[in-house]
MMTF fields as JSON, N, C-alpha, C and O atoms, coordinates in Angstrom:
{
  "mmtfVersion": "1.0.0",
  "mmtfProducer": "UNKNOWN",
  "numBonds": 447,
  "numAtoms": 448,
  "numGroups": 112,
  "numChains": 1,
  "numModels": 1,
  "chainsPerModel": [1],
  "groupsPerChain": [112],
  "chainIdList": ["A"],
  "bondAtomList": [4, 2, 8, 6, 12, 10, 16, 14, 20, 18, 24, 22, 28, 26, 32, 30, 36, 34, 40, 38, 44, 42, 48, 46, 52, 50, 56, 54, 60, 58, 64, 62, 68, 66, 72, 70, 76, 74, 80, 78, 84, 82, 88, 86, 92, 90, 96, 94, 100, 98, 104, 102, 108, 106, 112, 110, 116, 114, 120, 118, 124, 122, 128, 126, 132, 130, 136, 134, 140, 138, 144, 142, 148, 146, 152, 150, 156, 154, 160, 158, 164, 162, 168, 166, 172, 170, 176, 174, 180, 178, 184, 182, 188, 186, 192, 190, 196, 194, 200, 198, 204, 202, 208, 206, 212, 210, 216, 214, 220, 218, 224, 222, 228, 226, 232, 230, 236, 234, 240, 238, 244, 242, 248, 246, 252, 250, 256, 254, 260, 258, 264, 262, 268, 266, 272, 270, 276, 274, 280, 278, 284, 282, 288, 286, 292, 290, 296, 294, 300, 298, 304, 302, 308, 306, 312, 310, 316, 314, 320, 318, 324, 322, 328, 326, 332, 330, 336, 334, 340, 338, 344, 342, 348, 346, 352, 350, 356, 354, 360, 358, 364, 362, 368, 366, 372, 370, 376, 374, 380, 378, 384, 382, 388, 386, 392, 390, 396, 394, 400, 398, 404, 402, 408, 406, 412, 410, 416, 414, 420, 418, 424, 422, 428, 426, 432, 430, 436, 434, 440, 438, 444, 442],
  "bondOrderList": [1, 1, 1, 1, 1, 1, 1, 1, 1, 1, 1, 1, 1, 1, 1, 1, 1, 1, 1, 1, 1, 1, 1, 1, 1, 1, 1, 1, 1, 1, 1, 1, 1, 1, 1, 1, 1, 1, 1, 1, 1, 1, 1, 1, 1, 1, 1, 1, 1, 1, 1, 1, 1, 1, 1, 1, 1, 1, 1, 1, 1, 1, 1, 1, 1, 1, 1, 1, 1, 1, 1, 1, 1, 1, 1, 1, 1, 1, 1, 1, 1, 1, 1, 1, 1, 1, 1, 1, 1, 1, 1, 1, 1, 1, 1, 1, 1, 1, 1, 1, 1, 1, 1, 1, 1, 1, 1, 1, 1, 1, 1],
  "groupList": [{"groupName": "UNK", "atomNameList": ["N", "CA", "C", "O"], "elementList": ["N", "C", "C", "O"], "formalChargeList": [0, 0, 0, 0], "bondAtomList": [1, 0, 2, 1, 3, 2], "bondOrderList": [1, 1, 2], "singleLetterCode": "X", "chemCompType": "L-PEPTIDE LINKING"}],
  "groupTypeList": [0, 0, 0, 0, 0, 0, 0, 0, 0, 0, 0, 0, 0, 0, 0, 0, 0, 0, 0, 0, 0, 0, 0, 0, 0, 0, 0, 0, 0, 0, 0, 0, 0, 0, 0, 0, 0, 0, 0, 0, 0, 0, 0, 0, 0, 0, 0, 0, 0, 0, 0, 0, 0, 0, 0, 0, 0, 0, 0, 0, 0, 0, 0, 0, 0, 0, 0, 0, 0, 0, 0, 0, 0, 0, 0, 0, 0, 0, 0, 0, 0, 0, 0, 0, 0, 0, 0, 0, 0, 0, 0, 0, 0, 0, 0, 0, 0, 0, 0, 0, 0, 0, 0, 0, 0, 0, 0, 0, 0, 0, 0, 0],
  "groupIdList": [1, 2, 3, 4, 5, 6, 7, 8, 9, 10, 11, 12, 13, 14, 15, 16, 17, 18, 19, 20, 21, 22, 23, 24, 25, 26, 27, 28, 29, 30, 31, 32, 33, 34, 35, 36, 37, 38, 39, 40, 41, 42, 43, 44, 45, 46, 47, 48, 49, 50, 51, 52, 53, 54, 55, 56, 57, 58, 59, 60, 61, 62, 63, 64, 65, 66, 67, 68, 69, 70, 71, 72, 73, 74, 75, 76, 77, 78, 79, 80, 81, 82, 83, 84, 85, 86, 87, 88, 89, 90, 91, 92, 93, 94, 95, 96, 97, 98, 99, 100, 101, 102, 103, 104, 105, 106, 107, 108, 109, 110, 111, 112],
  "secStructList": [7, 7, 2, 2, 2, 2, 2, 2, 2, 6, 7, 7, 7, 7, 7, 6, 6, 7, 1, 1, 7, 7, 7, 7, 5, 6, 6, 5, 7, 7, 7, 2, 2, 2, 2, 2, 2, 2, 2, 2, 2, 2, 2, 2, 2, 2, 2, 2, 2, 2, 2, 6, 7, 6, 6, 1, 7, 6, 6, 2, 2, 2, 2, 2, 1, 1, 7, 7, 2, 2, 2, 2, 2, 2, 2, 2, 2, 2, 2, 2, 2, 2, 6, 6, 7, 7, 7, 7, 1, 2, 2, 2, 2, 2, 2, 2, 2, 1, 1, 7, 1, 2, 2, 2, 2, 2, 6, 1, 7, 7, 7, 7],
  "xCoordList": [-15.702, -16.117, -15.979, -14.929, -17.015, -17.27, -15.807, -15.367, -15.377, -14.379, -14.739, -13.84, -16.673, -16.591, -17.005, -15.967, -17.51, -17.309, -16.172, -16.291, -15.02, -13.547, -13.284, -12.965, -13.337, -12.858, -13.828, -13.2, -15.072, -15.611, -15.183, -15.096, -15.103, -14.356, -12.974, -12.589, -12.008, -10.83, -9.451, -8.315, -10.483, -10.129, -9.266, -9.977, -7.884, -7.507, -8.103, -8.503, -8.245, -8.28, -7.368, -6.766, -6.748, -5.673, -5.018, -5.371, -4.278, -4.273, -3.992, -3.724, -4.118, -4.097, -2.89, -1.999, -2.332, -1.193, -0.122, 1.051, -0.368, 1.034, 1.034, 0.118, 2.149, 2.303, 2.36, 1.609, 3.329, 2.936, 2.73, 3.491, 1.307, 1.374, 0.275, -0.857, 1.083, 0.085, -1.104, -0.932, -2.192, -3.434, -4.209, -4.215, -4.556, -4.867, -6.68, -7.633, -6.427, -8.536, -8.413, -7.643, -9.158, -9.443, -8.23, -8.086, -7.278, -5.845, -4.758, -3.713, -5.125, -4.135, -3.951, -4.702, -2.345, -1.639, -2.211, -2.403, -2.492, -3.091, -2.453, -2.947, -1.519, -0.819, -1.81, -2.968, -1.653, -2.518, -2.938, -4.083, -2.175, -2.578, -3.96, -4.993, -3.619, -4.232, -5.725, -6.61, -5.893, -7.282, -7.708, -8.779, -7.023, -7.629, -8.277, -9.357, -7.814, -7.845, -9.249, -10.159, -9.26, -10.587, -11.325, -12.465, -11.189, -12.662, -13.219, -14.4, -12.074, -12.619, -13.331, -13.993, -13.044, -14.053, -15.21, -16.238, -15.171, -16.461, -17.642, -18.827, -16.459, -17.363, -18.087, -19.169, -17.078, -17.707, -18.923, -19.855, -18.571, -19.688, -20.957, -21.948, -21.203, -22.191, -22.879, -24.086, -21.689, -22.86, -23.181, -24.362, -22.254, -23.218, -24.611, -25.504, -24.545, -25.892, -26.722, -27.678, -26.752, -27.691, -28.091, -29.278, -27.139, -27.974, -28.475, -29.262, -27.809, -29.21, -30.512, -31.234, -30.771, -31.593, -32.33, -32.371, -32.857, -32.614, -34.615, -35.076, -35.225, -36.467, -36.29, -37.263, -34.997, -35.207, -34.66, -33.754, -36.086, -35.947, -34.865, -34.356, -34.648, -33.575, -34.025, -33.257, -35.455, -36.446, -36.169, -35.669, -36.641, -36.184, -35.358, -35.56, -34.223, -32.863, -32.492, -31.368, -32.949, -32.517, -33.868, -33.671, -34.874, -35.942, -35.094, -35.147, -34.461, -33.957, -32.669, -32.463, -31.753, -30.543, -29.489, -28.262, -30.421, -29.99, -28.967, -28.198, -28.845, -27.866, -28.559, -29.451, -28.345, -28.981, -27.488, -26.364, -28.115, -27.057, -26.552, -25.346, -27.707, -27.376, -25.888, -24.967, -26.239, -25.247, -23.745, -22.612, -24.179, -22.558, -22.025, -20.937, -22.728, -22.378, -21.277, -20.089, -22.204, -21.798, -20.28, -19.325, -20.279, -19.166, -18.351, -17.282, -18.356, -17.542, -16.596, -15.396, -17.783, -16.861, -15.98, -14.78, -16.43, -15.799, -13.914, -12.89, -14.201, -13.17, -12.083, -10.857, -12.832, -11.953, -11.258, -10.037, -11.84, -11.69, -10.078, -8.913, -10.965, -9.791, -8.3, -7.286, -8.044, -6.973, -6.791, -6.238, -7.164, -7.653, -7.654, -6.921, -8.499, -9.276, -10.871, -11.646, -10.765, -11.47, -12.915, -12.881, -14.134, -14.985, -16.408, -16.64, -17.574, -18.683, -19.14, -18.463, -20.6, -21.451, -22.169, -22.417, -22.364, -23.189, -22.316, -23.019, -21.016, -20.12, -20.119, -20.116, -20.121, -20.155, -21.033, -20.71, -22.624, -23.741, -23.67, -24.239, -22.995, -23.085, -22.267, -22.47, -21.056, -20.155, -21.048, -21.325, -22.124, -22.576, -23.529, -23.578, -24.339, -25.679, -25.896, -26.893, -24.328, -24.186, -24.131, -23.679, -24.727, -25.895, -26.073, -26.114, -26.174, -26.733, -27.638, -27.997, -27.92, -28.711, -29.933, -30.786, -30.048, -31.673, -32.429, -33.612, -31.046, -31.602, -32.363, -33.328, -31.547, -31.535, -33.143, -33.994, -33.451, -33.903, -35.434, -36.452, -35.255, -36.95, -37.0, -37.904, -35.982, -36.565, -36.22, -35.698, -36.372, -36.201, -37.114, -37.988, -36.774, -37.426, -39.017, -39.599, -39.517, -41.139, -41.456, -40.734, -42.915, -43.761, -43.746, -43.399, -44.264, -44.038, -45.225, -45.609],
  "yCoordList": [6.231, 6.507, 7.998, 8.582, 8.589, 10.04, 10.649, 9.952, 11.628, 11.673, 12.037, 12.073, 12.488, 12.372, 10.989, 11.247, 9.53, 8.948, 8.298, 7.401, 8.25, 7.525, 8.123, 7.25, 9.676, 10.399, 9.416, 9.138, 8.985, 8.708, 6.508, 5.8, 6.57, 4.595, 5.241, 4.292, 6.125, 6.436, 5.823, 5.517, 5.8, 5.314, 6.367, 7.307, 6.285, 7.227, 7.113, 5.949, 7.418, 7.375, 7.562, 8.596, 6.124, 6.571, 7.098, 6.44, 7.98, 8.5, 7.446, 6.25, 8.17, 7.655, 7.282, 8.002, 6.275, 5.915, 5.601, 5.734, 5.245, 5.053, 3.357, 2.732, 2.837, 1.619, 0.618, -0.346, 1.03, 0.417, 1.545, 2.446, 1.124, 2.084, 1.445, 0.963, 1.686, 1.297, 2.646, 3.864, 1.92, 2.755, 2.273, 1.197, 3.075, 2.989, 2.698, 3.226, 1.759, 1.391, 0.699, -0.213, 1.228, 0.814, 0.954, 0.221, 1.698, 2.061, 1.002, 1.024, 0.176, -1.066, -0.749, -0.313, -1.233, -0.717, -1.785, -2.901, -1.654, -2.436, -2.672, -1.989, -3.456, -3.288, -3.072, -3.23, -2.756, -2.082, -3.672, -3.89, -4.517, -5.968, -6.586, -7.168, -6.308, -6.959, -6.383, -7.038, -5.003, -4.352, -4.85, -5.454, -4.744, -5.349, -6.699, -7.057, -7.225, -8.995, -9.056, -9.832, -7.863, -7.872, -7.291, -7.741, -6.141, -5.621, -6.625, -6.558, -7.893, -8.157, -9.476, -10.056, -9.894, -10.761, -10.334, -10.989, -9.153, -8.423, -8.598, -8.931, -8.101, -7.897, -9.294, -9.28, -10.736, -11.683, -12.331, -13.067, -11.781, -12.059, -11.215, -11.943, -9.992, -9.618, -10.021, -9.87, -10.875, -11.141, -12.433, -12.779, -13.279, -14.358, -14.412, -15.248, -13.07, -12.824, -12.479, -13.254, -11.712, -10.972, -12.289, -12.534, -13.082, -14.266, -15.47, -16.312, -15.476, -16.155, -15.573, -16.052, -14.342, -13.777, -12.711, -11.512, -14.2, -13.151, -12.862, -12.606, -12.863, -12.336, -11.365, -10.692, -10.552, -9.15, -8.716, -8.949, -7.886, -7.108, -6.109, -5.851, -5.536, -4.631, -3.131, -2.259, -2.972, -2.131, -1.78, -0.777, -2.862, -2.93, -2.605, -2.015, -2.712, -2.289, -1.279, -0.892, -0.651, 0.634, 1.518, 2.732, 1.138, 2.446, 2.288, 3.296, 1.174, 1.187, 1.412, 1.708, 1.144, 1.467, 2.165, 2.232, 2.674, 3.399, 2.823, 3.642, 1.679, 0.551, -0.498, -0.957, -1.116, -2.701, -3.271, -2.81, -4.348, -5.395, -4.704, -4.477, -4.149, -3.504, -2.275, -2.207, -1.427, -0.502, -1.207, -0.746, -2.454, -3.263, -3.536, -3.065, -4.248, -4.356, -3.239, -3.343, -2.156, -0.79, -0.476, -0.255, -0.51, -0.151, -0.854, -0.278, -2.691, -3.546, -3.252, -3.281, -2.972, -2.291, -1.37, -1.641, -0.15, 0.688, 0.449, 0.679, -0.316, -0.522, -1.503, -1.401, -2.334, -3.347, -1.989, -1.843, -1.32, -0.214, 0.405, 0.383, 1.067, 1.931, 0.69, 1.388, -0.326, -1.483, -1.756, -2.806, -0.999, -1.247, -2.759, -3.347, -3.012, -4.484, -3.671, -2.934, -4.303, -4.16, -4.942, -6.166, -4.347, -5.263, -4.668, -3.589, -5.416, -4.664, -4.512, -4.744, -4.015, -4.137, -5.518, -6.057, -5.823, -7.33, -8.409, -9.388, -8.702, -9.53, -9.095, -10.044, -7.707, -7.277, -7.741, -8.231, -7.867, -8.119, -9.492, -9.914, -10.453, -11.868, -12.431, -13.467, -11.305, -11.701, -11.794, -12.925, -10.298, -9.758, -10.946, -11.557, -11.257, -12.291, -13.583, -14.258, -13.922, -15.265, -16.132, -17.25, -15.239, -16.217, -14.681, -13.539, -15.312, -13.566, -13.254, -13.955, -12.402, -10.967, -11.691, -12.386, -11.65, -12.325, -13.586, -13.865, -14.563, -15.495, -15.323, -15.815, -14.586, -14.025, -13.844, -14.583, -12.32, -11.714, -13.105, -13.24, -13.705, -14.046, -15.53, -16.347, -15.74, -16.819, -16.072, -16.704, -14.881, -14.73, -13.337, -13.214, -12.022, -11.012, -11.058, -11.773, -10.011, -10.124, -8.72, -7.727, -8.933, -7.603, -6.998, -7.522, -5.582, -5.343, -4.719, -4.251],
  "zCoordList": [18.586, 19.941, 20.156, 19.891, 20.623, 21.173, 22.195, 23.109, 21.944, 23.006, 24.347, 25.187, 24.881, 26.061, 26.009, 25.4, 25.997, 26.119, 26.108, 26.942, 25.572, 25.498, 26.884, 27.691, 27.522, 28.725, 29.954, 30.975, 29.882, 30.388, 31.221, 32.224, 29.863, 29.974, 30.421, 31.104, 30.518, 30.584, 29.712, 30.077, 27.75, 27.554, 26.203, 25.848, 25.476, 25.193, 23.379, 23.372, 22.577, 20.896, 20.722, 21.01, 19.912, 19.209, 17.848, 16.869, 17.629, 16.372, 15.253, 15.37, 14.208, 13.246, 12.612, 13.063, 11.55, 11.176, 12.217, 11.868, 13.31, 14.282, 14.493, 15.027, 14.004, 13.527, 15.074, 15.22, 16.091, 17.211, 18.429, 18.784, 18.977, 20.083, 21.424, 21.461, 22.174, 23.691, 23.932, 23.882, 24.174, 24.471, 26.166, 26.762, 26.371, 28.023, 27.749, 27.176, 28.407, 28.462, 30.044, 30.348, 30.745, 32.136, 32.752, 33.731, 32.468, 33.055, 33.034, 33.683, 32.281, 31.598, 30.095, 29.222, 30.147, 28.766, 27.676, 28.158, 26.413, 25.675, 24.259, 23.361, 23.941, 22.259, 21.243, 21.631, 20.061, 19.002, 18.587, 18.19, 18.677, 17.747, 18.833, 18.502, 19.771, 20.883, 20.647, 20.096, 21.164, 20.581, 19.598, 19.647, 18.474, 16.763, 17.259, 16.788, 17.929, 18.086, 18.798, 18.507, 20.022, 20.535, 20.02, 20.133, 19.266, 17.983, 16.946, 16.608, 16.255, 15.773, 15.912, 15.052, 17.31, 18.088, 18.479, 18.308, 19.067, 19.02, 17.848, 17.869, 16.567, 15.637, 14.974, 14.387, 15.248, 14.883, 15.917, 15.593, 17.301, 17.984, 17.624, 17.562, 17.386, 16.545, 15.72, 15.532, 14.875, 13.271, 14.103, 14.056, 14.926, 15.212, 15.855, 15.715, 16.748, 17.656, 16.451, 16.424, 15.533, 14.649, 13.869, 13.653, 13.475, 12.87, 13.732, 13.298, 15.324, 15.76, 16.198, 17.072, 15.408, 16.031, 14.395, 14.119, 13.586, 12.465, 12.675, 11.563, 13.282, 13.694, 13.727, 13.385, 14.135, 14.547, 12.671, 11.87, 12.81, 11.142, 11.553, 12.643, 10.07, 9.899, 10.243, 10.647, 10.007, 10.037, 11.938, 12.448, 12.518, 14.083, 14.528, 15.589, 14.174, 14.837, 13.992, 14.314, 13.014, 12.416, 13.266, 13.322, 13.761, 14.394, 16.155, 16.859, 16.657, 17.609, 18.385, 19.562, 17.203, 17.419, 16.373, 16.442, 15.355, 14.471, 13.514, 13.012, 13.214, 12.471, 11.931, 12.645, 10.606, 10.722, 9.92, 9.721, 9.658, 8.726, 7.935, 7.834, 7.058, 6.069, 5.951, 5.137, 7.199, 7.613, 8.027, 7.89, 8.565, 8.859, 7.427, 7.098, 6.607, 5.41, 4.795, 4.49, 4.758, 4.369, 4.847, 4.102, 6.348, 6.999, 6.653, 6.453, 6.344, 6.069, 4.689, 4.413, 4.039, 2.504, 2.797, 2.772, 3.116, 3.328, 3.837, 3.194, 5.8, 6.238, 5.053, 5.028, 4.233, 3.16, 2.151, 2.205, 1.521, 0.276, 0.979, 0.583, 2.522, 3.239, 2.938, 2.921, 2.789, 3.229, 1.608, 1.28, 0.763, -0.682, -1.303, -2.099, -0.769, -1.261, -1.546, -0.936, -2.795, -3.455, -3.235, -3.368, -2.921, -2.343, -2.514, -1.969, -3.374, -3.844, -2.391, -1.389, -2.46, -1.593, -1.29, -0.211, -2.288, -2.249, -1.936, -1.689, -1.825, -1.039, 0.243, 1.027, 0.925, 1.886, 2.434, 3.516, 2.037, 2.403, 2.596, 3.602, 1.726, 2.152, 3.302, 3.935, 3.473, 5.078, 5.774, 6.172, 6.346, 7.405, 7.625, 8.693, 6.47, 6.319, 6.401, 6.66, 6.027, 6.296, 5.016, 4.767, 4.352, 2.759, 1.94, 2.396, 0.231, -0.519, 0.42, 1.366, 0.187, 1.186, -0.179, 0.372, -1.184, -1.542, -1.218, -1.41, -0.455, -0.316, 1.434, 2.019, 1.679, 3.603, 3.427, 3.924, 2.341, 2.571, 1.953, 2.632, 0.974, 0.985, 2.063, 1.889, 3.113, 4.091, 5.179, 6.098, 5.327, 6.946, 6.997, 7.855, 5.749, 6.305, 5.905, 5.088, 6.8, 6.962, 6.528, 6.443, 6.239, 6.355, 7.702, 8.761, 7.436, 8.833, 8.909, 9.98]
}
């Protein structure tokens, strides 16, 4: 998150490596476990919207919102590597997808 946006939600970034710490979002104190708990509901509500909604190409939401599956994928590895779990891309791709990303890709994506 941008820090004029975080200034804007009034919400603080918190540093890095600090094992327990309260963070202010909407001027309520928030435990670090608690946030995690709601990012990563967030994040499973995502992949569920993106796969009921697998019409929308990747092509689409990368000319519209500058991200697709593909890029969650990406990020997913990454955040696993950072926690060092070890994790290709193409397992990454099957969290985000639901299914291999070849099987995704020849029953759902289209020409465009």
């Amino acid at each position: 998150m941008s820090t004029s946006i975080a200034k804007q939600m009034n919400y603080s970034v918190p540093k890095a490596n600090s094992s327990f710490r309260l963070i202010q979002l909407m001027g309520k104190a928030m435990e670090d476990s608690t946030k995690t708990d709601i990012e990563a509901a967030v994040f499973r509500r995502l992949l569920a919207h993106l796969d009921e909604r697998k019409d929308v190409q990747n092509i689409d939401l990368m000319d519209l919102a500058g991200f697709c599956r593909n890029c969650l994928s990406k990020w997913y590895r990454e955040a696993a590597e950072q926690k060092d779990i070890d994790m290709d891309y193409e397992a990454a791709k099957q969290i985000v997808y639901g299914m291999p990303y070849d099987e995704w890709k020849d029953k759902y994506q289209t020409e465009r």
